[in-house]
C-alpha positions in Angstrom: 99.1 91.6 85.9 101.1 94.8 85.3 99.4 98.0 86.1 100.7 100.5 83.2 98.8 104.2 82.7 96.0 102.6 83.9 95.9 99.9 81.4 96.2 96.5 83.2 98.7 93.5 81.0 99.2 89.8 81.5 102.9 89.9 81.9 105.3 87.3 84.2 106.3 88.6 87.6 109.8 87.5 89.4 109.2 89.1 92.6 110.5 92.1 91.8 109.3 92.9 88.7 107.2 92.2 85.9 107.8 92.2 81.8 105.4 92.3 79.5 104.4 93.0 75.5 102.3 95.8 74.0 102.5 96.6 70.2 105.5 94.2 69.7 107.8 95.4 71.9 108.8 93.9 75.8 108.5 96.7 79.1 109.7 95.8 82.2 107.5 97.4 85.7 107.9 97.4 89.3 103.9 97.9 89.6 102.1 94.2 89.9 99.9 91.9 90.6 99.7 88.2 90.8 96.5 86.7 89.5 95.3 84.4 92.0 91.9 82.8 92.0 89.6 83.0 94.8 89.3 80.8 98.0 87.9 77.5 96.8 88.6 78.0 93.1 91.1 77.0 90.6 92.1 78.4 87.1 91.9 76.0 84.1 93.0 76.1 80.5 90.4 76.3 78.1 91.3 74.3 74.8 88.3 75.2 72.4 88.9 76.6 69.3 87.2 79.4 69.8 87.1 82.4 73.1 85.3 81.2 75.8 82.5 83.5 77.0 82.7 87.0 79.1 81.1 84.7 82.2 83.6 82.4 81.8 86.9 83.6 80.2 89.1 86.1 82.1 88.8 89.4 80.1 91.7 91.4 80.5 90.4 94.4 78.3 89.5 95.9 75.1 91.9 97.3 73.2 91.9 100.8 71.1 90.7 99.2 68.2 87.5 97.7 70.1 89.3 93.7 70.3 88.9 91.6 73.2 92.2 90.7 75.3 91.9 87.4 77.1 94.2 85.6 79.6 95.8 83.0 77.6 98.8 80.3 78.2 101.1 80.6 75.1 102.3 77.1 74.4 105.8 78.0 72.8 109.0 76.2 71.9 110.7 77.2 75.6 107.8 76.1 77.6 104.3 77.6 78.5 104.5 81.5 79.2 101.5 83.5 80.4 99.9 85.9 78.0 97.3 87.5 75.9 94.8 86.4 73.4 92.5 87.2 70.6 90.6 85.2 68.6 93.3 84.2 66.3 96.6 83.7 68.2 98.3 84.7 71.4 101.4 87.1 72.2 103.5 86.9 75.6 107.2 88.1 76.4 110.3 85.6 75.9 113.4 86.5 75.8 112.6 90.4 76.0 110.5 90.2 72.9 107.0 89.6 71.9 106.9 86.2 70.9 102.9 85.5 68.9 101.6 81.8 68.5 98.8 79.9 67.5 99.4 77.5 70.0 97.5 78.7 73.1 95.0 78.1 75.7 92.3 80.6 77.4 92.5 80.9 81.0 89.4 80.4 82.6 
C-alpha cells in the first residue's frame, strides 16, 4: 500500500519502492506498506461476479466521486499484478502505465 497525501493505493513494492496508478497515469514512492494478513489468517481471491461485502472485502477507500476501491488481483496478459477494483473492472501498474481489465479477483 502506498501512503500518498494521505490517500492510501494498492500499488507493487520492490523493497525500495512502490509504483502505483491514479487517474491513468503510474507514480513511483519511497513511502509503503506491505499488506500482510494477521497471525493465523490468509488472504484469498474472491471470484464472484459481483464485490464482496465491507465485512468481507478489503476496502481500500472511497474515491472523490463517492465509488468503492477494493483490493483486487488483475489477471492480465503478463501475469497477475495487484490492484484496485470497482464494480466493473480493475486497474494496476504494468509497464509504468495503468493497465484496466475485466479479468480480476477481490481480495478478501
Amino acid at each position: 500500500m502506498v501512503l500518498s497525501d494521505g490517500n492510501l493505493f494498492p500499488g507493487k513494492g520492490n523493497g525500495s519502492e512502490a509504483r502505483y496508478t491514479y487517474g491513468g497515469d503510474s507514480y513511483t514512492y519511497t513511502d509503503y506498506y506491505f499488506l500482510q494478513p494477521n497471525k493465523g489468517y490468509t488472504f484469498e481471491l474472491w471470484e464472484g461476479s459481483s464485490p464482496p461485502t465491507e465485512e468481507e472485502g478489503a476496502i481500500l477507500g472511497i474515491n472523490e466521486s463517492g465509488n468503492v476501491r477494493w483490493g483486487a488481483v488483475c489477471h492480465i496478459g503478463r501475469g497477475d499484478v495487484p490492484g484496485k477494483a470497482r464494480e466493473d473492472r480493475a486497474c494496476c501498474d504494468y509497464g509504468n502505465t495503468e493497465v484496466c481489465t475485466d479479468d480480476y479477483s477481490y481480495v478478501v
